[in-house]
C-alpha positions, 0 to 999 in steps of 0.5 A, a space after each residue: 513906236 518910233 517917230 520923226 519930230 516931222 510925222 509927230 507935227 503931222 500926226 498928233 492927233 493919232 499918236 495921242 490916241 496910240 499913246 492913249 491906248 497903251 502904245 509908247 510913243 519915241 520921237 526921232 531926230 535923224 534916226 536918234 531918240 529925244 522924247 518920249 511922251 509920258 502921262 501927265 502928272 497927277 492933279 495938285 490938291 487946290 489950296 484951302 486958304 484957313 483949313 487948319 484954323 482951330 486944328 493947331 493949338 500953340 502952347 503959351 510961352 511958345 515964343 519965350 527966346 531958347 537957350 542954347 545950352 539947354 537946348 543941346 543939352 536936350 533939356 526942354 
């Protein structure tokens, strides 16, 4: 369904519930198309300050300083 960006002012309400019921909905500026309503993205995962806490073990000497010859070597 095609529409002016007046009639969409003017008829939010029911074209939000065309969209709901699987109509796509184009909004019109003098005759030519501009937008177009899509689904919302999916909801973010809430961040969980911690929630790898015991689960990553670091080696010891993980922090000793790298040599770059052996490193590009592949020697580590």
């Amino acid at each position: 369904m095609d529409v002016s960006i007046a009639q969409a002012k003017n008829h939010l309400p029911e074209l939000l519930r065309a969209f709901e019921n699987g109509e796509p909905i184009i909004i019109t500026r003098q005759g030519k198309r501009v937008a177009q309503l899509a689904p919302p993205p999916p909801e973010r995962r809430k961040v969980r300050l911690g929630g790898m806490k015991g689960r990553i073990q670091l080696l010891p000497g993980w922090d000793r300083p790298i040599d770059p010859d052996r490193f590009l070597e592949g020697d580590l």
